[in-house]
Short mmCIF file of the C-alpha atoms (twelve columns), coordinates in Angstrom:
data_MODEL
# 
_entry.id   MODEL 
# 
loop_
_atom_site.group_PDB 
_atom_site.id 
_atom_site.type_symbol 
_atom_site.label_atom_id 
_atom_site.label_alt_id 
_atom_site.label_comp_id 
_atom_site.label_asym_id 
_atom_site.label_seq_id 
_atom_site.Cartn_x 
_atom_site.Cartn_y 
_atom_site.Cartn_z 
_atom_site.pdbx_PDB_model_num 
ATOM 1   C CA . UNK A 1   288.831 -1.784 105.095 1 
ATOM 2   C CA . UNK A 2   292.303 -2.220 105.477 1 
ATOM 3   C CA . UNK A 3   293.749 -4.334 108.272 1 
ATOM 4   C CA . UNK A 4   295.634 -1.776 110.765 1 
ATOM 5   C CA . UNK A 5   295.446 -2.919 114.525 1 
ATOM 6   C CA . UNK A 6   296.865 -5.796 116.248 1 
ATOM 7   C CA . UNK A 7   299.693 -7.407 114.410 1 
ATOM 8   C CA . UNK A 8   300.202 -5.115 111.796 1 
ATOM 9   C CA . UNK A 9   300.615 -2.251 113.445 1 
ATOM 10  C CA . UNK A 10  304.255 -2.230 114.459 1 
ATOM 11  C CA . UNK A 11  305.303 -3.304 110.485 1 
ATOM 12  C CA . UNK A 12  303.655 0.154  109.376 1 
ATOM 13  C CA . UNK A 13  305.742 3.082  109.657 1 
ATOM 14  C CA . UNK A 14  305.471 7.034  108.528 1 
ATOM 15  C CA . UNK A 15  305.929 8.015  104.424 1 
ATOM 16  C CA . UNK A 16  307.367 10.851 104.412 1 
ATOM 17  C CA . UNK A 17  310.788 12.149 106.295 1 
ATOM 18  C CA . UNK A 18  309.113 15.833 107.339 1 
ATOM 19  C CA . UNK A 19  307.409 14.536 110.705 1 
ATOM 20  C CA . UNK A 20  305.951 17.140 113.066 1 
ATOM 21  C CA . UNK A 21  306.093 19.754 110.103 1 
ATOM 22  C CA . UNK A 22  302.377 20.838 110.506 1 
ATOM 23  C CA . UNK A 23  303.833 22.624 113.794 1 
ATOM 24  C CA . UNK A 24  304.754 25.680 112.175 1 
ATOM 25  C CA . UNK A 25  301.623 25.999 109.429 1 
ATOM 26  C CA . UNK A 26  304.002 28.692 107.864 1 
ATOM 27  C CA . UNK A 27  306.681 26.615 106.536 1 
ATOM 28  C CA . UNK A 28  305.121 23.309 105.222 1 
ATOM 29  C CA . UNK A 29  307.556 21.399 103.227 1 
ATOM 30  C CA . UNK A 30  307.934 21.962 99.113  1 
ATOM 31  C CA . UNK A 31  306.908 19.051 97.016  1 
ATOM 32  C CA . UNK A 32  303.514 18.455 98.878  1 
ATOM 33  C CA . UNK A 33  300.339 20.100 98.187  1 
ATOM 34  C CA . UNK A 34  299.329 22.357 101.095 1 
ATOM 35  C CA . UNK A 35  295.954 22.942 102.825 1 
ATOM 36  C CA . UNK A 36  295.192 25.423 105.372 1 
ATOM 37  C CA . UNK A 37  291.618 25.507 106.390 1 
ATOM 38  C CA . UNK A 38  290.623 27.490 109.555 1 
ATOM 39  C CA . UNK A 39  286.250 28.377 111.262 1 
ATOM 40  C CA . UNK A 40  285.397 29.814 114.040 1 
ATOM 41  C CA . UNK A 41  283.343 26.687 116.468 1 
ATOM 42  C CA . UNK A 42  281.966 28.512 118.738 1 
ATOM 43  C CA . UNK A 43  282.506 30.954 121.723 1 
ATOM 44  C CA . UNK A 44  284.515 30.611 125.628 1 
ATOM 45  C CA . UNK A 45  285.521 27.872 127.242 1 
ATOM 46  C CA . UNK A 46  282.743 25.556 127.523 1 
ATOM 47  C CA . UNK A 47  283.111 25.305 123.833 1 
ATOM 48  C CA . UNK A 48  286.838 24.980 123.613 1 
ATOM 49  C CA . UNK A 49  286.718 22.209 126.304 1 
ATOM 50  C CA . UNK A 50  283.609 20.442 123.954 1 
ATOM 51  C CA . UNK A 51  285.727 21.243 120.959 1 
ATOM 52  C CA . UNK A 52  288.778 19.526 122.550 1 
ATOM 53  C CA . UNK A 53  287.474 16.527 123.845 1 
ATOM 54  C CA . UNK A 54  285.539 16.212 120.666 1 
ATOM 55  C CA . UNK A 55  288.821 16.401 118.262 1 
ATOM 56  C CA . UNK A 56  290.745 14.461 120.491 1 
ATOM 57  C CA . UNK A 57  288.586 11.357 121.290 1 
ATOM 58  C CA . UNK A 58  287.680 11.191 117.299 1 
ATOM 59  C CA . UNK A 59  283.963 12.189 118.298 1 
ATOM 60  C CA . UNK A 60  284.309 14.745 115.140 1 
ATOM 61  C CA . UNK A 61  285.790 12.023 113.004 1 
ATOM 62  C CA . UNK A 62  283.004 9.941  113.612 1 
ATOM 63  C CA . UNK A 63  280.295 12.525 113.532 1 
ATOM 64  C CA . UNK A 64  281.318 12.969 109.523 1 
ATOM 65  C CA . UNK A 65  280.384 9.728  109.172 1 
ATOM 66  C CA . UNK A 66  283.932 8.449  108.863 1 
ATOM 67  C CA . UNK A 67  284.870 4.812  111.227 1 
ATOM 68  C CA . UNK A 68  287.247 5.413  113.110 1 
ATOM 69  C CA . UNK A 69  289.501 2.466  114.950 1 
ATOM 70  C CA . UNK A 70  292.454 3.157  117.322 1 
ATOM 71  C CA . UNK A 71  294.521 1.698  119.700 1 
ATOM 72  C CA . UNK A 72  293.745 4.727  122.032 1 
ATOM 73  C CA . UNK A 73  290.583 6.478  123.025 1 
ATOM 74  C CA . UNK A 74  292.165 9.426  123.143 1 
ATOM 75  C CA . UNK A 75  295.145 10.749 120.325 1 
ATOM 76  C CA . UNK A 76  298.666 11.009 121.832 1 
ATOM 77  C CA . UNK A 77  301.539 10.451 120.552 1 
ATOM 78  C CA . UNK A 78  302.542 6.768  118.822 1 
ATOM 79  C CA . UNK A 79  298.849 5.852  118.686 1 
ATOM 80  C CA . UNK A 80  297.654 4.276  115.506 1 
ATOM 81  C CA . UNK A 81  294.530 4.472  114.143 1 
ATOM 82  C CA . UNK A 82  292.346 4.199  111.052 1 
ATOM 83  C CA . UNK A 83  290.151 6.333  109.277 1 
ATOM 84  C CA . UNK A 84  287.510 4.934  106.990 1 
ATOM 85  C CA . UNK A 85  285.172 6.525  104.295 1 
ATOM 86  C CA . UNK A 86  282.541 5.120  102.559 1 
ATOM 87  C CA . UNK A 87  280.392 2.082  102.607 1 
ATOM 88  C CA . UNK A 88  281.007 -1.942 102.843 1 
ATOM 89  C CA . UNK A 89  283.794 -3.505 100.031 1 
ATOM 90  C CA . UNK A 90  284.101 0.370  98.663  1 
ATOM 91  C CA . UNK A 91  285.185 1.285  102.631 1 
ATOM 92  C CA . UNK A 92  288.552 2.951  102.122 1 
ATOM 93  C CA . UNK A 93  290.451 2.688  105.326 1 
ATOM 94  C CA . UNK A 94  293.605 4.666  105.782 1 
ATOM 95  C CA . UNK A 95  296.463 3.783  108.192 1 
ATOM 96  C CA . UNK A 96  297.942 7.012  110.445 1 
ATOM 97  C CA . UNK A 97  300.205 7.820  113.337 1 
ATOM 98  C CA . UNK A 98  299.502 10.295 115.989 1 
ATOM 99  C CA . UNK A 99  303.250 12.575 115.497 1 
ATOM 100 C CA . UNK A 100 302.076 15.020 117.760 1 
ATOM 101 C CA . UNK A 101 299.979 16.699 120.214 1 
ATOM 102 C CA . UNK A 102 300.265 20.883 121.419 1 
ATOM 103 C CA . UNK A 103 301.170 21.137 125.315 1 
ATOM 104 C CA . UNK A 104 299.093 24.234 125.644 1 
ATOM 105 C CA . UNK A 105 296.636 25.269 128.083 1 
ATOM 106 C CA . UNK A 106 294.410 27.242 125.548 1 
ATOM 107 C CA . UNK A 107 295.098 24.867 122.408 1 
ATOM 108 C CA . UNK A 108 293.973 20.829 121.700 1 
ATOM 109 C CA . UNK A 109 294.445 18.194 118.804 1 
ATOM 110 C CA . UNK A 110 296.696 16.572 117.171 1 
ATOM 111 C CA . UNK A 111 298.710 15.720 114.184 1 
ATOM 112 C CA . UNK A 112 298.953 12.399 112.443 1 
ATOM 113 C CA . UNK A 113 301.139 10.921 109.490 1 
ATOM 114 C CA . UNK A 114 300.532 8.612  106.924 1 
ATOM 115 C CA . UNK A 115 301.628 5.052  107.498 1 
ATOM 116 C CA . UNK A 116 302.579 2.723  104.416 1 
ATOM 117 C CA . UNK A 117 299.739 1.592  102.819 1 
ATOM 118 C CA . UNK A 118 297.694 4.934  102.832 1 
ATOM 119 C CA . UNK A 119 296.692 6.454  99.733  1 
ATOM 120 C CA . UNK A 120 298.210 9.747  100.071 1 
ATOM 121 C CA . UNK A 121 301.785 10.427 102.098 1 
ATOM 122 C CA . UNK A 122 302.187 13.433 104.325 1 
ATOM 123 C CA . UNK A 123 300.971 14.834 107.711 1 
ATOM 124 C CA . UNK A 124 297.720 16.920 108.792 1 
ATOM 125 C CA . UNK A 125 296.543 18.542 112.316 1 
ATOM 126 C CA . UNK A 126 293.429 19.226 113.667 1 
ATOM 127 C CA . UNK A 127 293.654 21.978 116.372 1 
ATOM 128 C CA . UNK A 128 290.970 23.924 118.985 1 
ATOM 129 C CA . UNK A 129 292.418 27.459 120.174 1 
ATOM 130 C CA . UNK A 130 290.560 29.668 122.493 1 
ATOM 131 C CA . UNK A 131 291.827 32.800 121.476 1 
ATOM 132 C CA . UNK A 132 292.404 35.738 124.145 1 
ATOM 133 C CA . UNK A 133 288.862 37.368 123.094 1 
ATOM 134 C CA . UNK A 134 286.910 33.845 124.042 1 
ATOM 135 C CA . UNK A 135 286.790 32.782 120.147 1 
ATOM 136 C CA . UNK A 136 287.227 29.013 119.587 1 
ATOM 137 C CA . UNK A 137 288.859 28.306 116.183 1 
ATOM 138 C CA . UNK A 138 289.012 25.395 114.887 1 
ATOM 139 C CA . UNK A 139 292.801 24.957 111.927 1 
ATOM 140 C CA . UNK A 140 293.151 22.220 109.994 1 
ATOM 141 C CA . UNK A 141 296.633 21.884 108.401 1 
ATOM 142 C CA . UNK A 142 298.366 19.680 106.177 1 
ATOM 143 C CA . UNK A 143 300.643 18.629 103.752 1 
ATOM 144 C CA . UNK A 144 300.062 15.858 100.909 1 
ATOM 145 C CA . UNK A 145 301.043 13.911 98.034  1 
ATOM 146 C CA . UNK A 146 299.706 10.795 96.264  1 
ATOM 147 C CA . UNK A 147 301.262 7.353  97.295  1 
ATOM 148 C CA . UNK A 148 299.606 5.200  95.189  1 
ATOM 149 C CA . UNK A 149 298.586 5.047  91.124  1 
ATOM 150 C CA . UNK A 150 294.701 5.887  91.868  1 
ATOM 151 C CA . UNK A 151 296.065 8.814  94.061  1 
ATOM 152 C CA . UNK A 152 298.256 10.350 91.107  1 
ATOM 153 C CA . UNK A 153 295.571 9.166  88.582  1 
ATOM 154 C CA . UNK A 154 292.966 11.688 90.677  1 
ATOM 155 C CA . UNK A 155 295.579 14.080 90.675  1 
ATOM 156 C CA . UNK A 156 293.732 17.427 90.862  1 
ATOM 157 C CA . UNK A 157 290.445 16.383 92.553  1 
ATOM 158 C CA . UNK A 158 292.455 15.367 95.676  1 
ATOM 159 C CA . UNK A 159 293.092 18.533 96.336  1 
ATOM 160 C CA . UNK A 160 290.069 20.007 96.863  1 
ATOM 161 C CA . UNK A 161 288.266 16.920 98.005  1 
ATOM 162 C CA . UNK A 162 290.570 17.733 101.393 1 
ATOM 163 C CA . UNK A 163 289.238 21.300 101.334 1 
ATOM 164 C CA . UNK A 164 285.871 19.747 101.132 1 
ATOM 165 C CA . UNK A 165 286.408 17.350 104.414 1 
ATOM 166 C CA . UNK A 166 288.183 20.117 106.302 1 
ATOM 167 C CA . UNK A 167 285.253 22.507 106.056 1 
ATOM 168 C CA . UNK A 168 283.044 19.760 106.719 1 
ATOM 169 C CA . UNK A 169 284.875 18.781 109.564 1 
ATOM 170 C CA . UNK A 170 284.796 22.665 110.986 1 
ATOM 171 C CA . UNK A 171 281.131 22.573 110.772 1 
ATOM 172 C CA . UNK A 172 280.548 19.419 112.533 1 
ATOM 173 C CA . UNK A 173 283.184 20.598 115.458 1 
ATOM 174 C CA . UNK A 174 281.053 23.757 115.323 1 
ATOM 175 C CA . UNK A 175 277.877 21.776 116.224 1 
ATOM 176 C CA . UNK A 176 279.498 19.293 118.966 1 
ATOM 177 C CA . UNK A 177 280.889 22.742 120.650 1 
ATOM 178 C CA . UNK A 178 277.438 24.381 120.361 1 
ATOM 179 C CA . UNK A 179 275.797 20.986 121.892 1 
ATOM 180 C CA . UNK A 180 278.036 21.765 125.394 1 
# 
């Protein structure tokens, strides 16, 4: 795993120029590939407050399997924090920056963005809505391109190896909510 926390997270700062883009799912920047992955989690508020805490504490990070270290318990704004996949020396840990978090009463998550030394450069949110009819949805969105030569060597599998994770992450969320 990569070292993130402590002294080197001030010298780590965001890839890409387009920060906070993921706000407006409908206009993701060219050059990037683009992912848009949305599920239903559940139903009223119990589950969108489950959901919420859930996606916002990395509880549905963790529940993939993936570690998860932070300098927060909770995303906001300027927190850093790793994501890791995969087991002992082949860990691959990947260095982010919360960018952004909705101010909504009926919507929760955040954004991140890559930091240097991540494998991929670009942004992503994970965001809980309780629509008007008591449905909690669950949107990941993000755009991505590789940083690094193994990145651009994988070139098309990265693609859909996102897909893969955000539909796994939608049906772990969909569990934690149920569990409330």
């Amino acid at each position: 795993m990569t070292r993130l926390l402590g002294d080197l997270a001030p010298r780590r700062v965001l890839t890409y120029p387009e920060t906070g883009a993921t706000r407006t799912p409908g206009a993701l920047p060219a050059g990037y590939h683009h992912l848009r992955h949305s599920a239903v989690v559940g139903r009223g508020p119990a589950a969108f407050e489950a959901a919420a805490e859930a996606v916002t504490t990395w509880r549905m990070h963790r529940a993939t399997g993936a570690r998860v270290r932070a300098d927060a318990g909770r995303a906001a704004p300027g927190v850093t924090l790793e994501v890791a996949l995969g087991a002992g020396p082949l860990a691959l840990g990947v260095p982010c920056r919360v960018v952004w978090v909705p101010e909504e009463e009926h919507r929760a998550g955040f954004a991140y963005g890559t930091l240097t030394g991540h494998p991929e450069c670009g942004e992503e949110s994970f965001l809980v809505e309780l629509e008007p009819d008591g449905t909690v949805r669950f949107t990941v969105t993000a755009f991505s391109r590789p940083a690094v030569w193994y990145t651009r060597l994988a070139g098309p599998l990265v693609p859909p190896l996102q897909r893969a994770y955000a539909r796994q992450l939608g049906r772990v969320l969909a569990r934690l909510a149920a569990a409330a």
